[in-house]
C-alpha positions in Angstrom: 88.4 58.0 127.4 85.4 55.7 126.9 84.2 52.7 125.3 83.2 52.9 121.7 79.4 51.9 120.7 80.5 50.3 117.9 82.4 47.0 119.7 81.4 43.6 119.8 82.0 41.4 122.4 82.8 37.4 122.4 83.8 35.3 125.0 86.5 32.7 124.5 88.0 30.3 126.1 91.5 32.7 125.9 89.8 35.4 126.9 87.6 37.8 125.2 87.5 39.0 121.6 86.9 42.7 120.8 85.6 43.4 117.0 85.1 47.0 116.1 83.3 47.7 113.1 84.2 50.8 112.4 88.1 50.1 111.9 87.4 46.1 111.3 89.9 45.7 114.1 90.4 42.3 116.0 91.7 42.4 119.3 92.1 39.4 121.8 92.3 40.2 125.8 93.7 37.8 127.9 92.5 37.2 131.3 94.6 40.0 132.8 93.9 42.6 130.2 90.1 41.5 130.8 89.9 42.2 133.8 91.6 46.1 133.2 89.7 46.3 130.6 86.5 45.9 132.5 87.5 48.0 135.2 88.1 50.8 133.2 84.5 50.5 131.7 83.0 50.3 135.4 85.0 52.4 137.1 86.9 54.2 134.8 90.3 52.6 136.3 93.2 53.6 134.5 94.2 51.2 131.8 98.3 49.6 131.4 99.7 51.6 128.9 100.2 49.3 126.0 96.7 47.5 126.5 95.5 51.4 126.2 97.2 51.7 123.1 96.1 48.8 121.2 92.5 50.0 122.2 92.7 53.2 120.7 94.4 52.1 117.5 91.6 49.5 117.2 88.9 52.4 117.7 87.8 50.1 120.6 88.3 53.8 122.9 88.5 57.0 122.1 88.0 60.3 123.8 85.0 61.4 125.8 84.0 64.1 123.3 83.8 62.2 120.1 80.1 61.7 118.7 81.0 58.6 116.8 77.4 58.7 114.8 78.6 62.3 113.6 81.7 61.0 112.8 80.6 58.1 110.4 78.0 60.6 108.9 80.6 63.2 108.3 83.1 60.3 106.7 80.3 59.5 104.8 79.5 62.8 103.4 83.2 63.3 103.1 83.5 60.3 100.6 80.4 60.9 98.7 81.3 65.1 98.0 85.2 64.3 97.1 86.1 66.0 93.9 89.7 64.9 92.8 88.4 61.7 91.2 86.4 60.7 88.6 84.2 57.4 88.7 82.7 56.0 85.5 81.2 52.6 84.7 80.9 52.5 80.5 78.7 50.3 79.1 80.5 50.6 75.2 77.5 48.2 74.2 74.2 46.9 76.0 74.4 43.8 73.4 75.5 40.3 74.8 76.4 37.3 73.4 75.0 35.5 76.4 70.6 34.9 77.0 70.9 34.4 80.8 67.0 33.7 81.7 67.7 35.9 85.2 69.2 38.9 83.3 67.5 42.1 84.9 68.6 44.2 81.4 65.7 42.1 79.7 63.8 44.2 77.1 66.6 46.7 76.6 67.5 47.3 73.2 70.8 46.0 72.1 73.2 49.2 71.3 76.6 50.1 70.3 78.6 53.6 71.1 79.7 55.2 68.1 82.4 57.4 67.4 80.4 60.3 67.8 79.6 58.9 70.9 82.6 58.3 72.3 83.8 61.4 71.2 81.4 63.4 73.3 82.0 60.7 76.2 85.9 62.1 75.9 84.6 65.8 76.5 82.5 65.4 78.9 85.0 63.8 80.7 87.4 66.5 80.3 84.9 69.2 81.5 84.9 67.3 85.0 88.6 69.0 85.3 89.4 65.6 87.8 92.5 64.4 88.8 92.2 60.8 88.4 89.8 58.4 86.9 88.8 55.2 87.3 86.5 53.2 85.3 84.7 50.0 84.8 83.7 48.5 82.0 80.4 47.1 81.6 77.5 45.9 79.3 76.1 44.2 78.3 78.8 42.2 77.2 81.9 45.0 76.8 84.2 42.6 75.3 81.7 42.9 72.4 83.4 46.0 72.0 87.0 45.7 72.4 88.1 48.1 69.6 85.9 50.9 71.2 87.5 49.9 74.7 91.0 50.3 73.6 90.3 53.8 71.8 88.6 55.2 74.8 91.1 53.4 77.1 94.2 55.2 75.1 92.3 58.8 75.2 91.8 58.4 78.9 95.7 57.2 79.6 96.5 60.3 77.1 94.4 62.6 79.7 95.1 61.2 83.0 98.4 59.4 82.4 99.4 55.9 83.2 99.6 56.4 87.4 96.2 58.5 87.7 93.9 56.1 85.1 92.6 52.7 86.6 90.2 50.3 85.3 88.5 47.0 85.7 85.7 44.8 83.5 82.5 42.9 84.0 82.5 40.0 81.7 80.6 36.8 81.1 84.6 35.6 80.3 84.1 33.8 76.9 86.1 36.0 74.7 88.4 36.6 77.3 90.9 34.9 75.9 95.1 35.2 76.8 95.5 37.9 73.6 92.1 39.7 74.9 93.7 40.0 78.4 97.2 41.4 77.2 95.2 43.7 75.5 93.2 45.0 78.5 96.7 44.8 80.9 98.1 47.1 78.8 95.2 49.5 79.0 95.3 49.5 82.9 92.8 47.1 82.8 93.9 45.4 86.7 91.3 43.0 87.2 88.1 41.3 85.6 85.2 39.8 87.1 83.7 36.9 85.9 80.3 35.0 86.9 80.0 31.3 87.0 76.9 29.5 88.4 77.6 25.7 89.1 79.3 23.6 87.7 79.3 22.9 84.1 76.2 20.9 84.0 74.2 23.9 85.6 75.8 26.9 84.3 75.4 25.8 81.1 71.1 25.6 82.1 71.8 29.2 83.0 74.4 30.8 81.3 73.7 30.3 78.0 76.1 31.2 75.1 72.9 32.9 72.1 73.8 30.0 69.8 72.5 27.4 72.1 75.7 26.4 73.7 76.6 25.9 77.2 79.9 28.5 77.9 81.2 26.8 80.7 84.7 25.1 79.3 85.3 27.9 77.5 85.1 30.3 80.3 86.9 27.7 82.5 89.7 27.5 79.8 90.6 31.5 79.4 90.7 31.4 83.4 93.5 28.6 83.2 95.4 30.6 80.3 94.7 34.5 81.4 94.9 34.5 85.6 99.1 35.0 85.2 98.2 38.3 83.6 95.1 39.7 84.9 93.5 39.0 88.4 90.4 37.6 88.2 87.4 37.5 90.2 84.7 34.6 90.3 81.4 35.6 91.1 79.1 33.1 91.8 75.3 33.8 91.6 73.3 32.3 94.0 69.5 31.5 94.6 67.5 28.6 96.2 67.7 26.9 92.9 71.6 26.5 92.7 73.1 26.9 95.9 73.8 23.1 96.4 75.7 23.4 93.2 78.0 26.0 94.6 80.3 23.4 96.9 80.6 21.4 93.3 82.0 24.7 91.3 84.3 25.1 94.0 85.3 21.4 94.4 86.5 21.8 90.1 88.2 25.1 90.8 90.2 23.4 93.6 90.9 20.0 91.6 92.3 23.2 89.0 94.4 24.3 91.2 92.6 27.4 90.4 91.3 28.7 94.0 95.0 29.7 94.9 95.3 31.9 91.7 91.8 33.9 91.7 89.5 35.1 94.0 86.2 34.6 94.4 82.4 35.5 96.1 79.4 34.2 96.2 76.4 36.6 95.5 72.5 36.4 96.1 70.8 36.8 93.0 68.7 39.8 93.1 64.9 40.7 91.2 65.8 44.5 91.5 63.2 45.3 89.1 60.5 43.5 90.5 57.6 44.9 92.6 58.1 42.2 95.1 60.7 39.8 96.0 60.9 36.1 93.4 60.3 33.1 95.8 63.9 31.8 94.5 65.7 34.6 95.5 67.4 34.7 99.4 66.2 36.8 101.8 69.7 38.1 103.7 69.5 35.5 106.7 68.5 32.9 104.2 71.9 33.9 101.8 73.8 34.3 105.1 73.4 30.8 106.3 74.4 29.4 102.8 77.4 31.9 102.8 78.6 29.9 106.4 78.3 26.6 104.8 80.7 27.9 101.4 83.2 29.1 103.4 83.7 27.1 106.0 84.9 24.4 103.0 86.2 26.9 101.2 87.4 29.5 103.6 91.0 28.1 103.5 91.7 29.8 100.7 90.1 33.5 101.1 88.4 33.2 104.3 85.2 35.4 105.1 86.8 38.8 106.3 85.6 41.6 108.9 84.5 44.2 106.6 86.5 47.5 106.2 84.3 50.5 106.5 83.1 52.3 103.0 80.9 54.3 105.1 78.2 53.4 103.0 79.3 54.6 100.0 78.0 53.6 96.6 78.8 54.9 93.6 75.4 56.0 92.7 74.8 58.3 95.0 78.6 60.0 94.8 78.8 63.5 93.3 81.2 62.6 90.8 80.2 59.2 89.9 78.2 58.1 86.6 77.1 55.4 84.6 77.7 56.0 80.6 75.4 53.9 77.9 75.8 53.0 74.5 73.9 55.8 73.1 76.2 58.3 75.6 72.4 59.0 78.0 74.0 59.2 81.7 72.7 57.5 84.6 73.3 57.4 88.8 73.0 53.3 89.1 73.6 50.6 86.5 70.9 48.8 87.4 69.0 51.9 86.1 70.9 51.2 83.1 68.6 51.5 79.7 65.5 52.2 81.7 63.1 54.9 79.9 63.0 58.1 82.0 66.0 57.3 84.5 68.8 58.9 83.0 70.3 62.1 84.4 71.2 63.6 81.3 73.8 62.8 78.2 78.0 63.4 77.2 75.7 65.7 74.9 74.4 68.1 77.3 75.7 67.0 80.6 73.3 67.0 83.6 69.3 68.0 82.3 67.4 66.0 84.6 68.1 67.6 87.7 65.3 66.3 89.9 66.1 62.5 89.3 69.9 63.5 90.0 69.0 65.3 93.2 67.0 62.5 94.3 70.4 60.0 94.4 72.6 62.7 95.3 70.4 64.0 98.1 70.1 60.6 99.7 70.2 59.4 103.3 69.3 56.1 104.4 67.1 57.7 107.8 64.4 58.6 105.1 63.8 55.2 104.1 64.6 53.2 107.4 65.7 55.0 110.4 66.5 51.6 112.6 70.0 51.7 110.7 71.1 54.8 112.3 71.4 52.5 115.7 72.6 49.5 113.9 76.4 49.0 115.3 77.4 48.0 111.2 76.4 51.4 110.2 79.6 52.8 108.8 80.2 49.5 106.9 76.9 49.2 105.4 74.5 52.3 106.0 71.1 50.5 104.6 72.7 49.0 102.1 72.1 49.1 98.5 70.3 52.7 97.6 68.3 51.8 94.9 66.9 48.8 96.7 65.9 51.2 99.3 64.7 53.6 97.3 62.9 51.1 94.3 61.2 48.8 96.9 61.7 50.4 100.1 63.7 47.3 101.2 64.0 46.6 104.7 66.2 43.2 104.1 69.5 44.8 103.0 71.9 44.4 105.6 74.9 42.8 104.8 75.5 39.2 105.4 78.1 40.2 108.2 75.5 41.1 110.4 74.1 37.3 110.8 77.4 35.4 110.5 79.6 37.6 112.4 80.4 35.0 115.0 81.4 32.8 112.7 83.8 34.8 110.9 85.6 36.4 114.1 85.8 32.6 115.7 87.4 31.8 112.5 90.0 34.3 112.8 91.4 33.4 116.1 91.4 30.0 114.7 93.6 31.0 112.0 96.2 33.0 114.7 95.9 29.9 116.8 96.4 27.5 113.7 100.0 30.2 112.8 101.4 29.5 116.5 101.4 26.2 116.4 
């Protein structure tokens, strides 16, 4: 047996804390256990049988032979080549009722699916010959489109049945309202995500309703009457211009009673279409250090997490994983989404544009920075978003883990000290 490359180490004042980032396992070694533990990594001593257990079901060992790089590269190709599911995000409409002045769809002409459309969408999602689909609605505002939703929504539940179709919605949350949510529950629609950026003095600067009107109480209302039937998600965008107002969002939600019924995050806002980096946005250390200072008010109620291993795996560069438009043109990312000359193909003639699909299905993060390959968050993150890679050649996308990882392991020994008390 030996030690895996993928463990870090704290010392505390009970002893030391294992983290392995591979299986997000937490393991605390008392003095005793220490002490084995560090003899069997010096001089290969034996280890007690129960302490050797908990190692190896933490990944924190494992046998001499295993190439754990290999491994996380196989896992990875493993999740990105499966074939019994089917993953589409279905932008029924690029339209929004919303003119957020950050919105990277700017200058994309405002569509709707028609039936035709959708018709084709249904076959081409039949030719896949999949298992299981899951799908997430997006736009766009998609809740422009309900009526489409709840056609396509029944054809896909007629296909796939009840148990093997799943799906979940990006929305701006102002139509959302309690017989809008019914609707969508009904449709195996489990969760929706909804953005909020301040409280309602600044969201209202920055997510503005097209009339003119701030959408803040609105938004804030349908949470209050809908989170009993759907769960919801509060995103919270964040740059350097809004960040201070973040602790004042969360402040209302609490005062609510909200922040026990729906989860949220907080996300760096991101130019992904720009040459260079805006001024406003984070860098990932910069977003980091804010991220400490959110959660460690608000970490009572969903506290910052180790992350579980996705072995890097986005959507985009998955085999069977698209991105559907209004006008039915397929595409590997949605933030590629309207863009002239980056679609794949169409629900008309499937795949046409083979070399733009080859370049996302073909991709590995060592050809555009090899210094991840040694990174120890490799199977969590691997580089990071692709099309940040690939667009700008980004060499700041690690996740936030990677800086604050101190903080959130000390924080869960303080919870396990704080639940034997």
């Amino acid at each position: 047996m030996k030690e895996s490359e993928y463990n870090i180490y704290y010392k505390v004042k009970e002893g030391t804390i294992i983290y392995n980032t591979i299986t997000a396992a937490v393991l605390l070694l008392d003095t005793d256990n220490e002490k084995d533990f560090e003899n069997f990594k010096s001089k290969n001593n034996k280890l007690p049988k129960e302490l050797e257990s908990n190692l190896v079901k933490g990944g924190m060992i494992l046998d001499d032979n295993l190439d754990e790089k290999e491994l996380i590269n196989l896992k990875h190709m493993e999740k990105r080549l499966r074939h019994d599911d089917l993953s589409l995000t279905i932008a029924p409409t690029s339209d929004c009722n919303f003119r957020c002045p950050y919105c990277y769809e700017k200058g994309i002409e405002h569509k709707y699916m028609d039936k035709d459309t959708a018709s084709k969408l249904i076959e081409f999602v039949k030719k896949q010959g999949k298992k299981k689909l899951q799908v997430m609605w997006y736009g766009g505002e998609p809740t422009l489109s309900i009526d489409l939703i709840q056609d396509l929504s029944k054809e896909f539940i007629d296909i796939f049945g009840q148990e093997n179709y799943t799906a979940g919605i990006v929305t701006n949350g102002y139509l959302l309202d309690r017989d809008m949510a019914k609707l969508l529950t009904n449709l195996n629609v489990h969760f929706a995500q909804i953005t909020l950026d301040g409280p309602k003095e600044y969201h209202n600067k920055r997510r503005i309703h097209k009339s003119g009107n701030g959408s803040f109480e609105e938004i804030i209302k349908n949470i209050e009457e809908i989170n009993d039937l759907i769960s919801i998600i509060i995103r919270i965008n964040v740059d350097k211009s809004n960040i201070e107002y973040t602790i004042r969002l969360l402040q209302l939600l609490e005062q609510k009673d909200l922040l026990n019924k729906v989860r949220f995050y907080i996300a760096p806002i991101s130019d992904v279409n720009a040459e260079k980096r805006n001024s406003y946005c984070f860098t990932q250390k910069e977003f980091s250090e804010n991220e400490k200072l959110v959660y460690k008010y608000f970490g009572k109620y969903h506290p910052m997490k180790p992350p579980v291993s996705s072995f890097g795996v986005c959507g985009a560069i998955s085999l069977d994983s698209f991105v559907v438009s209004p006008d039915g043109k397929l595409y590997k990312c949605w933030d590629e989404i309207g863009r002239h000359n980056q679609e794949i193909g169409d629900v008309f003639n499937g795949i046409t544009n083979i070399n733009h699909y080859l370049k996302w299905v073909s991709y590995h993060i060592n050809t555009y920075n090899k210094k991840c390959g040694s990174c120890k968050y490799l199977s969590t993150c691997f580089g990071g978003c692709p099309y940040k890679n690939m667009k700008r050649k980004e060499k700041d996308n690690c996740l936030s883990m990677k800086y604050n990882e101190e903080e959130v392991i000390l924080g869960l020994l303080e919870k396990r000290n704080q639940m034997n008390v």
